[in-house]
C-alpha angles and dihedrals in degrees: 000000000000103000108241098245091197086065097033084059085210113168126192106201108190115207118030089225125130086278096050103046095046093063097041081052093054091041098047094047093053093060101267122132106239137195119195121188130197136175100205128076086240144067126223096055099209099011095080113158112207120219117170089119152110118287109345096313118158127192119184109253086194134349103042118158126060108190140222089257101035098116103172092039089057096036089067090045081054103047099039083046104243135156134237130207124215109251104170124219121339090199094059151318139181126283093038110146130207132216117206150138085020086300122101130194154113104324089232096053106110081193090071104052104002094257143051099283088190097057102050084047080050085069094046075064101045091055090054093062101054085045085068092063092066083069113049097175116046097188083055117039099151091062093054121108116280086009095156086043090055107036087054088062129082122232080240095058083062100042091065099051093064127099106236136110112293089235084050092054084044090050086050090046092061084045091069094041082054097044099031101023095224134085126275096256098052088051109096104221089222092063090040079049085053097050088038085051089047104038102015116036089114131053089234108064101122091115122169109259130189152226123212095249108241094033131310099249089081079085108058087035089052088050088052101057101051087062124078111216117041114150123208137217080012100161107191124221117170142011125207100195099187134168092265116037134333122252110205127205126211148167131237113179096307105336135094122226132178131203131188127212139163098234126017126197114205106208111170128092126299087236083061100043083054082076097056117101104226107208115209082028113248126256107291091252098059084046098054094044086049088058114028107040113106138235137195129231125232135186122197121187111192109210113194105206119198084217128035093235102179099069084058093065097036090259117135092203095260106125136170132187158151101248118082113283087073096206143000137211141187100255084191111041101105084064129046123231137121097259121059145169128238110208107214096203110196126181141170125017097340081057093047081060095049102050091056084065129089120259084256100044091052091045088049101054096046084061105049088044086062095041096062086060107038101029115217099019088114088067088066110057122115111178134355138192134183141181133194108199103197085063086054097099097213085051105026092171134052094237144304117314116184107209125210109304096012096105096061094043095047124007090101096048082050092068093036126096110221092226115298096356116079132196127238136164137087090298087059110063139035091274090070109184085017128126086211076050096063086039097052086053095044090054091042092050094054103045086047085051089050094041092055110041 
């Protein structure tokens, strides 16, 4: 006799990612029997903490930043008793410098440019702000005014439009190659609305923002263990999505395996599921979200440095310019100690170049770029480290996104199961590119699932 899966309350979770595990946690704790399958070696997907390091140090390889406001993100910190360390803002903080036009300095210095660099991007800003406006309901933007207008723009197309200096829109172009990991013109302006309506809708939104001192991934690993069946180096092939229950397909070294299930949830990225084979093939609109949905690409070199030689000329590490290293951080700054580690943060098409380089040739040229303008800084590195993620072949992308007219076409099939397979992940839910994003989908993926069994 065929068991009855609806009784049986089995669930297959594909990707042991934030997304994933947290659905398999809320699942599991809730009495269901749950499968989750990864073809890493690894768990966390996209929250991957570096240490090949001095003395403990940890720097985040991907997912960096919880936020204020990031309730499920901190409430795992809380219960698996971990500790976060103050980061400050991530948009933006004094002290930032710029390097333009061949002159670096404090964004702020008139000396460096002739004007107040920091002001005329203030406007940038300000802008921002009354573009939020254009989407009242983040959770809904295709339902805004004007939605189809809007969607059929590129953030670009509006940048250029502002008033302000020409250095200042440049400055706010890497800034979306920074936030959104893609260029300007392949940024639809209803989705930067959205993000402006969720994150910028006030003037004050530099809030203070953690890392999970000694490295992000504790969480997702904390999660994992807690749960009894997680499967490694679990590639999956296929997916039979029936009326009654879905039968999933995967590889472990040579072999074949295959695992029913009444309800499976897919969270990987959209660039991965494009490799599963459907059978029967899904609904046309969750095909054509699977494959035409767009993702950015993103680069981080880690620099170790034996001195932490930004505090020494009033820098905080935040850096943003036009060579090709796009924008730098303080890895470290959330802990003290003498050694610490610049993040060099590079999306969009100058991270689509990079990524065509080696390890070493990446590494070289980050550190090149911060030795023109702090001589001698190259003298102090100790260990480095980089990753390009749309050469990891179970990401193979930085994070969802949405080009001009892809909102419209696709943000409601995002948040909808085909039937017994449901979506998680970043790309499905309002925090798009978040950890508390992935988090969000993963919860709501697994309440939808109980509530409908």
């Amino acid at each position: 006799m065929t068991p009855n899966l609806n009784q049986n309350k089995t669930v297959t979770v594909i990707g042991a990612g934030i997304a994933g595990l947290s659905a398999a946690y809320d699942l599991h704790r809730a009495g269901w029997q749950v499968t989750v399958l990864e073809a890493r070696d690894r768990v966390g997907g996209r929250v991957f903490s570096i240490r090949d390091f001095s003395n403990g140090l940890v720097a985040e390889g991907g997912g960096e930043f919880i936020d204020q406001h990031h309730t499920r993100m901190l409430g795992f910190a809380k219960e698996f008793k971990l500790s976060l360390g103050e980061v400050g803002s991530w948009q933006g903080q004094t002290d930032d410098w710029g390097a333009y036009d061949g002159k670096a300095g404090k964004s702020s210095a008139v000396n460096v440019w002739g004007f107040d660099l920091g002001k005329e991007y203030d406007k940038m800003w300000a802008a921002l702000t009354e573009l939020a406006k254009k989407c009242p309901d983040p959770a809904h933007p295709d339902s805004a005014p004007h939605a189809k207008e809007l969607d059929q723009q590129s953030a670009a197309e509006w940048i250029q439009l502002q008033s302000a200096h020409p250095l200042a829109r440049q400055a706010f172009a890497d800034h979306i190659r920074s936030e959104y990991t893609c260029e300007p013109e392949q940024f639809s302006l209803l989705d930067l609305a959205r993000n402006a309506s969720l994150y910028y809708s006030t003037p004050d939104f530099y809030r203070t923002t953690y890392r999970v001192i000694g490295g992000n991934d504790q969480i997702p690993r904390a999660i994992a263990a807690v749960l009894p069946d997680v499967r490694m180096n679990a590639e999956v092939t296929s997916i039979n999505n029936q009326t009654d229950g879905v039968t999933v397909t995967y590889k472990q070294g040579d072999a074949f395996h295959t695992i029913a299930s009444a309800f499976t949830i897919l969270a990987i990225p959209l660039t991965t599921v494009r490799l599963i084979e459907f059978n029967p093939p899904l609904l046309s609109a969750h095909q054509r979200m699977i494959h035409e949905v767009s993702y950015g690409a993103l680069t981080k070199v880690l620099i170790e440095y034996r001195k932490r030689f930004w505090k020494d000329k009033g820098w905080n590490g935040r850096l943003s310019t036009d060579q090709h290293i796009v924008q730098t951080w303080d890895a470290t700054s959330h802990i003290e100690g003498e050694q610490g580690i610049i993040t060099a943060y590079t999306g969009g098409e100058p991270a689509l170049k990079l990524s065509a380089l080696s390890n070493e040739e990446r590494i070289k040229l980050a550190v090149s770029v911060i030795e023109k303008i702090f001589t001698g800084s190259a003298d102090l590195v100790e260990n480095t480290a980089t990753i390009a993620w749309i050469n990891e072949p179970f990401t193979r992308s930085s994070y969802m996104a949405l080009a001009p007219n892809q909102v419209t076409q696709h943000w409601q099939t995002l948040f909808a199961p085909a039937g017994r397979l449901f979506f998680a992940g970043e790309h499905a839910t309002i925090y798009q590119g978040f950890m508390e994003g992935a988090a969000e989908s993963g919860q709501r993926a697994a309440k939808n699932i109980m509530e409908n069994s």
